[in-house]
C-alpha positions as CSV (number, residue, x, y, z in Angstrom):
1,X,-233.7,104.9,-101.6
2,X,-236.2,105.4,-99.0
3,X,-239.2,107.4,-100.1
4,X,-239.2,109.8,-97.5
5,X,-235.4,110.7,-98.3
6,X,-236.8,111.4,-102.1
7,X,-238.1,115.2,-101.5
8,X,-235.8,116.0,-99.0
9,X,-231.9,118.3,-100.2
10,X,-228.8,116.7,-99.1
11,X,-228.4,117.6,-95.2
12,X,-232.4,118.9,-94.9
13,X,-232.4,116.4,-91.7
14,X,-229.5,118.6,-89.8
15,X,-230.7,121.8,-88.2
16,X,-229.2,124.8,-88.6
17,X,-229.7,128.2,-86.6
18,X,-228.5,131.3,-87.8
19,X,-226.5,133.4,-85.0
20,X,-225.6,136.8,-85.2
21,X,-223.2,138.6,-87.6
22,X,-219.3,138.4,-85.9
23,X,-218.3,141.4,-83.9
24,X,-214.9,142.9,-85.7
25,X,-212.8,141.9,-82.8
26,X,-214.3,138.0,-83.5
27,X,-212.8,138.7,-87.7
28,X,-209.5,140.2,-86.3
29,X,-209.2,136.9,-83.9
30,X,-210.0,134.5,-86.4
31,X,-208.2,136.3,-89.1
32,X,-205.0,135.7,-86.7
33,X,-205.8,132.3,-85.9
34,X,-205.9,131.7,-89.5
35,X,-202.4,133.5,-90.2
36,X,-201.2,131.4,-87.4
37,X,-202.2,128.4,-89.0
38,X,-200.8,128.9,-92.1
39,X,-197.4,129.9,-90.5
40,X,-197.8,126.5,-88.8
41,X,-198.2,124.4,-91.6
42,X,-195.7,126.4,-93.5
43,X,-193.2,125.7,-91.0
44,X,-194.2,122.2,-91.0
45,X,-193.6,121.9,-94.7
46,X,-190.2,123.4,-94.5
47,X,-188.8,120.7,-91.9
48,X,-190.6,118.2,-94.2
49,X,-188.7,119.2,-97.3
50,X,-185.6,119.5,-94.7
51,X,-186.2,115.8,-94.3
52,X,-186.8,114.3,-97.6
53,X,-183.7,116.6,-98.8
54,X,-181.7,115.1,-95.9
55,X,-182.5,111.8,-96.8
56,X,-182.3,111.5,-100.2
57,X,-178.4,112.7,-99.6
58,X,-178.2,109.9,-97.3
59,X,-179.5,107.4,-99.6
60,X,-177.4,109.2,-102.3
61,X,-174.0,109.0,-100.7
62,X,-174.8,105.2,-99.3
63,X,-175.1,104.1,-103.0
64,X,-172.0,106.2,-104.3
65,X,-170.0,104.6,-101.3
66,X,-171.4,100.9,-102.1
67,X,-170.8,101.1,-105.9
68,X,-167.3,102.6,-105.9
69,X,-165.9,99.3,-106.4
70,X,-167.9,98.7,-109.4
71,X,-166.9,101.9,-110.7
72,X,-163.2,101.2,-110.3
73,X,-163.8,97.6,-112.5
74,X,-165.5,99.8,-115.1
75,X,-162.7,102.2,-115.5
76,X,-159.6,99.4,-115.4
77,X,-161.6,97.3,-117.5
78,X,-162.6,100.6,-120.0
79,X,-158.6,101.8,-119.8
80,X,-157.1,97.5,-120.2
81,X,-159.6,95.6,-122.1
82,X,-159.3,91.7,-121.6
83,X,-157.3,89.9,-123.7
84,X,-158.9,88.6,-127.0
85,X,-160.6,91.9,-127.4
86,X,-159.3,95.0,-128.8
87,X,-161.0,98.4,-128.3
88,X,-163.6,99.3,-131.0
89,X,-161.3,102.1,-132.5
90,X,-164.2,103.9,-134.4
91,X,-165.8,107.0,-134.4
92,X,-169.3,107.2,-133.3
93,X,-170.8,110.1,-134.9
94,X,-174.7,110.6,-133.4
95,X,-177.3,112.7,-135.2
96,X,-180.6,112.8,-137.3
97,X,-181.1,112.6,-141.0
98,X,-182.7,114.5,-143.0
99,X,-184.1,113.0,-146.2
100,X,-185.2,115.2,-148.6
101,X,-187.2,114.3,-152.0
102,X,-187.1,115.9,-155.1
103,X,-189.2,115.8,-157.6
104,X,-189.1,116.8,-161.2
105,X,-191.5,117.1,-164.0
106,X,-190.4,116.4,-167.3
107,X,-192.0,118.1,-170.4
108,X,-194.4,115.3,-171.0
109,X,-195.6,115.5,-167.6
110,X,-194.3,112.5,-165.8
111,X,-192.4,112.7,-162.4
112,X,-189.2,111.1,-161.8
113,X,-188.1,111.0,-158.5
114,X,-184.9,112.2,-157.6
115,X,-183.1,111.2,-153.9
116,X,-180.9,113.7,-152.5
């Protein structure tokens, strides 16, 4: 860096004058201007998310519409398997296991391990 830069705080180049203290009526406009501003943007987010929500039901529906036909094969092909194969039959029972381990002393101190 340039050595004259080296003693000098970020933005000491840029002058700066200090004007007088804002009259109440200058707070009460800018405190408006502000409100208005956030009404704005909150306005502008609303038709945003109005949007997006619009068009994600578009996209939505366009892919329900172009994959009812696969749907349909699914189900008739679910309800009349092909012939050669026969429905599965079973039960399909999902769920954890819990293992627990047991283990008992004997009287001359040795552990024998008992699954249960």
């Amino acid at each position: 860096m340039h050595s004259r830069f080296r003693n000098t705080p970020p933005f000491g180049r840029i002058p700066f004058q200090a004007g007088a203290p804002l009259s109440p009526w200058k707070k009460i406009a800018a405190a408006i201007a502000g409100g208005g501003l956030f009404v704005l943007a909150l306005m502008f987010s609303v038709v945003l998310f109005a949007a997006v929500l619009t068009v994600g039901a578009v996209v939505w529906g366009w892919l329900w519409w172009k994959t009812r036909a696969i749907r349909k094969n699914m189900q008739k092909m679910r309800d009349n398997p092909p012939p050669g194969q026969h429905p599965s039959g079973g039960l399909v029972i999902e769920g954890e296991v819990i293992r627990e381990v047991r283990e008992t002393y004997t009287a001359d101190g040795a552990g024998e391990d008992r699954r249960g």
